[in-house]
N, C-alpha and C positions, 0 to 999 in steps of 0.2 A: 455410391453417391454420398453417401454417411459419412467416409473419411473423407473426402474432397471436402465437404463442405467445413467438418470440424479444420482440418488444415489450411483452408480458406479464411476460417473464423482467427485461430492461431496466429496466423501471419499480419492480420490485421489488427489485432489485438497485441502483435508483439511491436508493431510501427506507433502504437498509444500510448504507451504505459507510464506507471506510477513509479511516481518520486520517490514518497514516504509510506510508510506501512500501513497505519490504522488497521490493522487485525494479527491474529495470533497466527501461527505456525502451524494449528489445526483448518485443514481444509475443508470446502462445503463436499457437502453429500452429493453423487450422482445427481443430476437434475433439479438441486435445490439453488433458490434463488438468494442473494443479498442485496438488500438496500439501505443506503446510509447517509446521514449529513453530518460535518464534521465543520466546524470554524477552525482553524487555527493561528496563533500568533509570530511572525516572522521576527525575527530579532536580528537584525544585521546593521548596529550602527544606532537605528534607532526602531523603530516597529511597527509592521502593515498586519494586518487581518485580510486570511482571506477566507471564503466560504466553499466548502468541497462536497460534491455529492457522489457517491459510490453505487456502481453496482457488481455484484459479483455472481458468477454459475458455475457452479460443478459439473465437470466433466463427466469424471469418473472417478473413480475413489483413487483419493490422493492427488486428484488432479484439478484445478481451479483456473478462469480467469476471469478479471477484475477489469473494469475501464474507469476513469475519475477524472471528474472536471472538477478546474476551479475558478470562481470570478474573483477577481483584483481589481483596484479601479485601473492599473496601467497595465498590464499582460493577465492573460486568461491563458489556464493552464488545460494541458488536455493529456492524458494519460492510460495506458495498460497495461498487464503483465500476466502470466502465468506461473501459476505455483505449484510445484511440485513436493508431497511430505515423503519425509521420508523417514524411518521408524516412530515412533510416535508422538514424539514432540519436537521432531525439526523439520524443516522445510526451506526450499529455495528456489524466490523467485527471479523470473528475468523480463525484460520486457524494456518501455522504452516512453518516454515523452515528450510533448512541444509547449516549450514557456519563455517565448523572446527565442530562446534558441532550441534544438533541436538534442536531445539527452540518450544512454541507453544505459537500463538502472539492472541492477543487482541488488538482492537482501537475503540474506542467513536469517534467521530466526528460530529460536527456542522457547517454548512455552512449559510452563512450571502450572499446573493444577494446586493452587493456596488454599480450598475449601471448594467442597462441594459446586461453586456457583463464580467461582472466583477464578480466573488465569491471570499470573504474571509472563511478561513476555520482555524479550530483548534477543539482541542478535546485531548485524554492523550492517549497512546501508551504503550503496556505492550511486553513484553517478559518474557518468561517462559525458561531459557537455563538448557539444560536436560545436566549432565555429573556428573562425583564422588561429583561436589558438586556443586549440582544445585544453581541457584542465578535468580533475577528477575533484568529488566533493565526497565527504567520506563524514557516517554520525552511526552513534549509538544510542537504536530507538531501545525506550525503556519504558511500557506500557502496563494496563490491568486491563482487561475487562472483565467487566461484572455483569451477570447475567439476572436480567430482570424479568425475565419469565423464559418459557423455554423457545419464543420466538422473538424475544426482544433483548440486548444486551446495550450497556453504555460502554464506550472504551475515552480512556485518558490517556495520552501517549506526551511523553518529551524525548525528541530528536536531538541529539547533543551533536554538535557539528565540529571533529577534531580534526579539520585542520582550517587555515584562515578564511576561503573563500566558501566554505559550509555553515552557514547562517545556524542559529539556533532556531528550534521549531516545539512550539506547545500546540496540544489539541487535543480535543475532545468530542465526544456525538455519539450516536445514537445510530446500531444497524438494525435492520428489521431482516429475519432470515424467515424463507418458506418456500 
């Protein structure tokens, strides 16, 4: 019943998923929880703000997933993924989301330990946008997070969007893990 269910969880988590990153390469603990809220700035031309809330749970060591809403005043974003690490500072997720159209995301990621309390992170970011004519959107997130106690951390992330129809993306917020 245990695998059903987590495969049941999986699958529906993999039809949600996340656009952009906001976390590091290290995954949560077996049965630990995240939650987070993040603003970020959209830069395509000219610039929207949207507001995102996260939540993430560990599987099982090495193994995460994540679901993320976001409100816009014109489309609201809905997203999820699963992460899988792999030796100690990478990881890769896969998963998928709905914003005006229907997406399915990939991200690499590498996290660097800078101090005690401190991770930089980066890695490349894919989108898959599924409609009459599909197109792929491709950035290199380049983030910190800073750890403000050992259940509380701030993260700053910029999405750099390399090629035309990958919008630039800043953000920032605050996860609570436990």
């Amino acid at each position: 019943m245990k695998k059903i269910t987590l495969i049941s969880l999986f699958v529906a988590i993999a039809f949600m998923a996340s656009s952009q990153v906001f976390n590091t390469s290290k995954t949560l603990k077996s049965r630990a929880f995240s939650v987070g809220i993040e603003p970020m700035i959209i830069t395509n031309g000219g610039s929207d703000i949207i507001v995102f809330g996260h939540l993430g749970y560990g599987l099982t060591k090495g193994i995460d997933i994540s679901a993320k809403a976001g409100i816009l005043h014109n489309a609201n974003y809905y997203g999820g993924d699963i992460e899988f690490a792999f030796m100690k500072n990478m990881s890769f997720s896969a998963g998928a989301h709905v914003w005006g159209d229907f997406g399915l995301d990939a991200t690499y990621l590498l996290t660097f330990d800078i101090a005690k309390n401190v991770d930089l992170y980066g890695g490349v970011d894919a989108d898959f946008i599924v409609e009459d004519n599909p197109y792929f959107n491709f950035w290199i997130p380049i983030g910190v997070e800073v750890y403000l106690s050992k259940t509380m951390a701030f993260l700053m992330e910029a999405s750099i969007g390399i090629n035309d129809s990958a919008p630039h993306l800043f953000g920032g917020g605050v996860n609570i893990y436990f």
